[in-house]
C-alpha positions in Angstrom: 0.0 0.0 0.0 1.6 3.5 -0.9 1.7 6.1 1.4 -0.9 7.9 -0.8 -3.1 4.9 0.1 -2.2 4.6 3.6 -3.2 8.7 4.0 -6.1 8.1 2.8 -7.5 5.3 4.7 -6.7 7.1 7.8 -8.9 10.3 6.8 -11.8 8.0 6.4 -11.4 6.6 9.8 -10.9 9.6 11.4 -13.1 11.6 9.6 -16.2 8.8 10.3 -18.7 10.8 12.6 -21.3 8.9 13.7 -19.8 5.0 14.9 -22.1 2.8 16.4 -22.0 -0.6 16.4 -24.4 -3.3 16.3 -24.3 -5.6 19.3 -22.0 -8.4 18.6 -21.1 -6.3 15.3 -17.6 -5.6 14.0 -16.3 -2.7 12.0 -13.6 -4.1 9.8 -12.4 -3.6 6.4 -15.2 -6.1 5.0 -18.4 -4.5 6.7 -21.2 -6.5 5.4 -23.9 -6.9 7.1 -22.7 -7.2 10.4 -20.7 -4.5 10.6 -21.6 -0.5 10.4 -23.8 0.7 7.1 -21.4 2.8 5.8 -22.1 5.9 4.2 -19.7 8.5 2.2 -21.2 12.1 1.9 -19.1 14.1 -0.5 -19.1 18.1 0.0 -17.4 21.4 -1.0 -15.9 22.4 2.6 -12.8 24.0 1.1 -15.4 25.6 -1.2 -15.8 29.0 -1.6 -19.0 31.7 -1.0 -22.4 29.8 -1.3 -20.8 26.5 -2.3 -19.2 25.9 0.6 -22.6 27.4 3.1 -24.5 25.0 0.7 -22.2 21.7 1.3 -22.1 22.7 5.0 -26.1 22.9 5.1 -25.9 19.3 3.5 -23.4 17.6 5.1 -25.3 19.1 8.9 -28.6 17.3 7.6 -26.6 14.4 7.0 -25.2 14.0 10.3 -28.5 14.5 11.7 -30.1 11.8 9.3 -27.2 9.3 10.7 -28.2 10.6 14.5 -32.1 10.1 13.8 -31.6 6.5 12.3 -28.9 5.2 14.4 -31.6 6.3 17.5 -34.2 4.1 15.8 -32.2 1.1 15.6 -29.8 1.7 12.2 -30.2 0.3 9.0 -31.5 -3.1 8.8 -29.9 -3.5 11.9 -26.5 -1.9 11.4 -25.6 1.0 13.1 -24.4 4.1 10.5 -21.2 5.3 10.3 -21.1 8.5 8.0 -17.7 9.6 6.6 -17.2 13.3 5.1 -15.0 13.6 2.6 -14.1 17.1 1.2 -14.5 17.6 -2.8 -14.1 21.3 -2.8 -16.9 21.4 -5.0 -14.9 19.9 -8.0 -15.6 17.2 -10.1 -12.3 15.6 -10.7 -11.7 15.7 -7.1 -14.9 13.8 -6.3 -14.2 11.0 -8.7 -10.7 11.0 -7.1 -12.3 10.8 -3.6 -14.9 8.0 -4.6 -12.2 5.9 -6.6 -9.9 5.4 -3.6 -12.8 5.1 -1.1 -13.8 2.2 -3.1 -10.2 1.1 -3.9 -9.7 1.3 0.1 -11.0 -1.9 1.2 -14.1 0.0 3.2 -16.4 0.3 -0.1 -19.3 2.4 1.0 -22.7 0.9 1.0 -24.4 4.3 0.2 -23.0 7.3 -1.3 -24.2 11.0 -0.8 -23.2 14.2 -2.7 -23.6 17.5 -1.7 -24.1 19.0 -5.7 -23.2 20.6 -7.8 -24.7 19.3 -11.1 -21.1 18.5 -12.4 -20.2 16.1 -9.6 -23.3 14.3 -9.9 -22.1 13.6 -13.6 -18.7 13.0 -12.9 -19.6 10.2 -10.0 -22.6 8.3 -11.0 -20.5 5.9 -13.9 -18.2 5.1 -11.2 -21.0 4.5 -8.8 -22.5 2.4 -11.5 -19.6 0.6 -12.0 -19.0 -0.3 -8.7 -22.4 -1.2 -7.6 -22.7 1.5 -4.7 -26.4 2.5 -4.1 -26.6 6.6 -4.1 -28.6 9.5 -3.4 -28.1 12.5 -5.5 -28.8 15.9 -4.5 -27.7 17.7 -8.2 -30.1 16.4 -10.5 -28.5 16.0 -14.5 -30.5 15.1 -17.3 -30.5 11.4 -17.2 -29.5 10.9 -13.2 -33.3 9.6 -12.7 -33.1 7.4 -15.6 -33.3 3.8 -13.9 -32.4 2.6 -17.2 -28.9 4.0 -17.1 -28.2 4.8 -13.5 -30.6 1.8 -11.5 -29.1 2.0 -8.0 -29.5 6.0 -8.0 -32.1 8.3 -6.7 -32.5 12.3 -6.9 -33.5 13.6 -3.8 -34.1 17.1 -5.7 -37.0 16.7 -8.2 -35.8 16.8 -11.4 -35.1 19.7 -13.9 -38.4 18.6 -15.6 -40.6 18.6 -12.3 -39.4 22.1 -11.3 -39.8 23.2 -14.9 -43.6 21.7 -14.8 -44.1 23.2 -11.3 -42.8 26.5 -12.2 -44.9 26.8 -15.8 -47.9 25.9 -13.7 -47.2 28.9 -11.5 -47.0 31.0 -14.3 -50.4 30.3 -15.6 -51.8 30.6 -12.7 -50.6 34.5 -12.6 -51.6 34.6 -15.9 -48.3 35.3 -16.9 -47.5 35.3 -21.0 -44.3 36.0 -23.0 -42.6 34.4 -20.5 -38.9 34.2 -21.1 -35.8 32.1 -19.4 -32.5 32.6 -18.8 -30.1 29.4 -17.6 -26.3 28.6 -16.8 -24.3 26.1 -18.4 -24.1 23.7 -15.8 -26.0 19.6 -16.4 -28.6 21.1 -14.6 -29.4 24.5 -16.3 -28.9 23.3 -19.3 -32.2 20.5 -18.5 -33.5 23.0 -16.9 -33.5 25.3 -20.0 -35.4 22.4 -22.3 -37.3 21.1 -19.8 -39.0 24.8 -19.4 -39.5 25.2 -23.2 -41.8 22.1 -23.2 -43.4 22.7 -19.6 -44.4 26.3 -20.9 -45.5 24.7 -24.2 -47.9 22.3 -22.3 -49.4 24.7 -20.1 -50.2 26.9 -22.8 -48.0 29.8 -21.6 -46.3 31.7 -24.2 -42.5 31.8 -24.4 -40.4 34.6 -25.8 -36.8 32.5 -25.8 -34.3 30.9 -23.8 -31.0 32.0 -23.3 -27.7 30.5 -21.7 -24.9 32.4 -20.2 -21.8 30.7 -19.0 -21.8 30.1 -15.2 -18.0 31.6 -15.1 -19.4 34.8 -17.0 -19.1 38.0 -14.6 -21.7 39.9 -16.8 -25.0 38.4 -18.5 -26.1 42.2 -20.1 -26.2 40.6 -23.7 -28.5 37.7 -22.8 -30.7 39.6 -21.0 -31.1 42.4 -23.5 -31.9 40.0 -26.1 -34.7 38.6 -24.1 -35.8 42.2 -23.3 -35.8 42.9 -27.0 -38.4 40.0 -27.5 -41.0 41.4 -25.7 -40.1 39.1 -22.2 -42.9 39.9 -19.8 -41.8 37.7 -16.9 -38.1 36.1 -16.6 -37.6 32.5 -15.3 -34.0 32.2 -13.5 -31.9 29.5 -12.8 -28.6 30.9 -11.1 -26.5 29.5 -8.7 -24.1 31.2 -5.7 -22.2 33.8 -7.8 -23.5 34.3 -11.2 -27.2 35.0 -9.4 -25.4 38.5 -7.9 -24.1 38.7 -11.5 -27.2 38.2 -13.4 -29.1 40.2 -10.9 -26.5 43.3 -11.5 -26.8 42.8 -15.3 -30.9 43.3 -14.9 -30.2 46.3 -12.9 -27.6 47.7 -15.8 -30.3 47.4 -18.1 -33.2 48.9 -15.6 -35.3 46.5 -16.4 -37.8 45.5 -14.1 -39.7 42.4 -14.4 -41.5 39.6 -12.5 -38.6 37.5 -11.6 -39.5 33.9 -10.8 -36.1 32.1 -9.4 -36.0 28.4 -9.6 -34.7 26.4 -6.7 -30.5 27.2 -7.4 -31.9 30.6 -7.1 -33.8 29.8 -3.0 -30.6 27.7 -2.7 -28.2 31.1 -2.8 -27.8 32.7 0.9 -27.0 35.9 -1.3 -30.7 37.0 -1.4 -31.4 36.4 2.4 -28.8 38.7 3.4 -29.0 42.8 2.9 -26.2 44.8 1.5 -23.7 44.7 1.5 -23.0 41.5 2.2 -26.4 40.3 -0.1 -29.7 41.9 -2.0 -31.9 41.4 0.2 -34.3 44.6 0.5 -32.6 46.2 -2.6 -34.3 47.1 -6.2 -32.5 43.7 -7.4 -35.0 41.3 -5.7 -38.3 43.7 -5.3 -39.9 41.3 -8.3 -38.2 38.0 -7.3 -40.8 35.1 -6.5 -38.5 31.6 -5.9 -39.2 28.2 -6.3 -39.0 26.0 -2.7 -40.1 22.9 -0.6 -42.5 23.3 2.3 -39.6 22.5 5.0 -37.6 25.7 3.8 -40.5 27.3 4.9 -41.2 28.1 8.7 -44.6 26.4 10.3 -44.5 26.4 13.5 -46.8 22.6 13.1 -44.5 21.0 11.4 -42.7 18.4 13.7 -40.7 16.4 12.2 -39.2 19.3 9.9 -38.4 21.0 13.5 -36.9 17.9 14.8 -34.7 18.2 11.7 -33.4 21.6 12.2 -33.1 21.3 15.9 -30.6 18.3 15.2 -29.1 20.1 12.5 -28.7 23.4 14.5 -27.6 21.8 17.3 -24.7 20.4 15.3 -23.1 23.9 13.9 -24.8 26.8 12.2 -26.9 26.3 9.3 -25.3 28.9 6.7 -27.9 28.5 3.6 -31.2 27.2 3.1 -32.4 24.1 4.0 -33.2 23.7 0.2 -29.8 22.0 0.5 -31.2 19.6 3.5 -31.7 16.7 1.4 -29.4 14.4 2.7 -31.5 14.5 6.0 -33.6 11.7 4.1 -31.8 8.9 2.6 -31.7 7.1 6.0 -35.1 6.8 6.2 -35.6 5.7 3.0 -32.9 2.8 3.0 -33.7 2.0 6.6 -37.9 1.3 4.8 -36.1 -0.5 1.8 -34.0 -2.7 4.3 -36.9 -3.5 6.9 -38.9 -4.8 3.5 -35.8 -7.0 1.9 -35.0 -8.1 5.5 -31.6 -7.1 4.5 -29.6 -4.6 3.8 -26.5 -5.4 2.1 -27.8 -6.0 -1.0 -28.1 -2.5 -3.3 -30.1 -3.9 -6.4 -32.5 -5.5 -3.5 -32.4 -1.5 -1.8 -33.5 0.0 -5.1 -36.2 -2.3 -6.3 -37.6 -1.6 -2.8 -37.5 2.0 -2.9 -39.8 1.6 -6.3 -42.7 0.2 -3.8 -45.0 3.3 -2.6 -46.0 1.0 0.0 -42.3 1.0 1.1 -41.9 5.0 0.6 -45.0 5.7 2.5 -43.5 3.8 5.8 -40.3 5.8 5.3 -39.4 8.7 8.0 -38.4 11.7 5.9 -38.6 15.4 6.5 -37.0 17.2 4.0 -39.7 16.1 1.7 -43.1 14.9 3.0 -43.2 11.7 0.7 -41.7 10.8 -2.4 -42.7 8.6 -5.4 -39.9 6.9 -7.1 -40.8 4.0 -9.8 -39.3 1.1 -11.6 -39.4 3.9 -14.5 -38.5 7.2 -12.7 -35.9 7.8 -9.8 -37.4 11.0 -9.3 -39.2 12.2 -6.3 -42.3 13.0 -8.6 -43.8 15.7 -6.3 -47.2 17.3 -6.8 -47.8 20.7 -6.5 -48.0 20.8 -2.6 -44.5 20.1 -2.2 -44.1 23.5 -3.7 -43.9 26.7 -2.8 -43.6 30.3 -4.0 -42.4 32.8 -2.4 -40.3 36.3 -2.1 -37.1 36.7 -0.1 -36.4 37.2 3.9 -34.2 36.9 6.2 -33.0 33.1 7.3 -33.2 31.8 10.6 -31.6 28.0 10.4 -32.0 27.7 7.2 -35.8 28.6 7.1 -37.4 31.4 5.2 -40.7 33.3 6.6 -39.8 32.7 10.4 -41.4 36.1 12.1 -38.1 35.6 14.9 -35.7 35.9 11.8 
């Protein structure tokens, strides 16, 4: 073993936050099923700006997914033991990461990201290859494909469910000559057809759709050419950075229009915090409507959401939007698949599980109310009430609309 090798293996170890045990259990190199359920959550710590506040957000929820399932007796039996692993948000550094935890002799059983888009890309062949059952929180085009990627599962809808959700809004403010502007990320560009056809289906009339690259510091020329096409309302999809960007570029142009910001958009701490440091309050978001899930939303009622942020709070401060608290869920999914396979060692067993509603509606999940994967989507499939719409505010862990914020 080189020392490159040797390193490595004794981050994971240390690095593992949450070891417990099964009685009688034993946490070698082998695992199986009587030894910990071992997950690898991938984030950008070393990130930078809202990547690294995002990663932090997801890697808090899954700690407190671990905690919560551990509590309730593990998966199928086993006791979790989550490992962090830092990707810095880059793609070839994830696939690095993943190769040499496989290569390691402690093969994961389940693998979380943290996003973006690219890593998700970048990670599922290998996770493929190497039979590891994942949960991805940066949705690409074909990522809920069971047909090319069967042991994964999006956590975030897909780029065509927000699309539908988000056309549906439209019509219902009556909105026309809609247009939509999106990065060049996997997931803007999905994002960008998917909303051409949504639109189309919903009988909304579009204006055009226009990409700008997500390294770009200025996106004045795409947004003047949708102006120049009559754009009534603007769809956005803009992540961290290029959001301030695009939001200074509408400003350049004095343009005001009914902004409606997808889900990268609610995912960026930027408009929750007033200038200087963000654009909350200004001119920039006065029109901005964005796209969300009911637990990024404060109610006071909803218990196991609050159980979730207390755990997650209690474990560091939640920097963004719980938009980013996917990884809260996975355990209580695979914990529902394990209990119905009797087993839980077996990934192809896992994923044909978590196709059964029966076995989804048993599953203890916050982040999400209920999701609705199938043998021929690994999508969460939400309906419209695991949407909402709504303008910017200050945060308070992680939440928008919380009157103590």
């Amino acid at each position: 073993m080189n020392n490159r090798h040797r390193v490595l293996v004794a981050a994971l170890a240390v690095s593992a936050v949450a070891l417990a045990g099964c009685s009688g259990s034993s946490s070698g190199a082998e695992g199986g099923s009587d030894g910990p359920y071992r997950v690898l959550v991938t984030g950008a710590m070393s990130g930078q700006g809202a990547l690294a506040a995002n990663s932090q957000t997801s890697i808090l929820a899954a700690k407190a997914g671990a905690e919560a399932i551990n509590a309730n007796g593990g998966i199928g039996g086993r006791q979790v033991e989550l490992t962090v692993v830092d990707d810095g948000g880059d793609a070839t550094r994830a696939v690095s990461n993943l190769r040499e935890a496989v290569a390691s002799g402690a093969k994961p059983d389940l693998y979380l990201n943290s996003g973006p888009s690219t890593v998700s890309a970048a990670t599922l062949p290998i996770l493929k290859q190497s039979k590891i059952l994942s949960f991805n929180v940066g949705p690409t085009e074909n990522s809920s494909d069971p047909t090319q990627f069967p042991l994964n599962f999006d956590l975030s809808p897909s780029p065509a469910d927000y699309a539908r959700s988000i056309a549906r809004y439209a019509k219902s403010k009556n909105y026309q000559q809609v247009g939509v502007i999106h990065g060049s990320s996997a997931y803007g560009e999905a994002f960008g057809k998917s909303m051409a056809s949504s639109l189309a289906s919903e009988g909304v009339s579009a204006t055009a759709s226009e990409e700008y690259d997500i390294a770009a510091l200025d996106m004045t020329a795409q947004l003047q050419s949708l102006k120049n096409k009559g754009t009534q309302a603007l769809v956005v999809d803009a992540y961290g950075a290029p959001l301030g960007y695009l939001l200074t570029s509408l400003q350049r142009l004095d343009w005001n229009i009914p902004l409606i910001g997808n889900t990268s958009v609610s995912g960026t701490a930027l408009v929750a915090k007033p200038a200087p440091d963000g654009v909350l309050g200004t001119p920039a978001t006065a029109n901005l409507v964005m796209q969300m899930f009911p637990s990024t939303v404060f109610d006071a009622n909803d218990t196991a959401v609050n159980a979730m942020v207390t755990s997650m709070a209690a474990k560091g401060q939640i920097p963004s939007t719980l938009i980013l608290a996917d990884n809260y869920d996975p355990f209580g999914l695979v914990a529902a698949a394990a209990a119905k396979v009797g087993s839980s060692s077996d990934a192809t067993k896992l994923a044909e599980a978590l196709e059964d509603q029966q076995v989804l509606d048993t599953a203890k999940t916050a982040f999400l109310p209920s999701y609705h994967y199938t043998a021929d989507s690994h999508a969460p499939n939400l309906t419209d009430d695991g949407y909402r719409f709504v303008p910017p505010s200050k945060l308070l862990n992680g939440q928008y609309g919380n009157p103590a914020a």
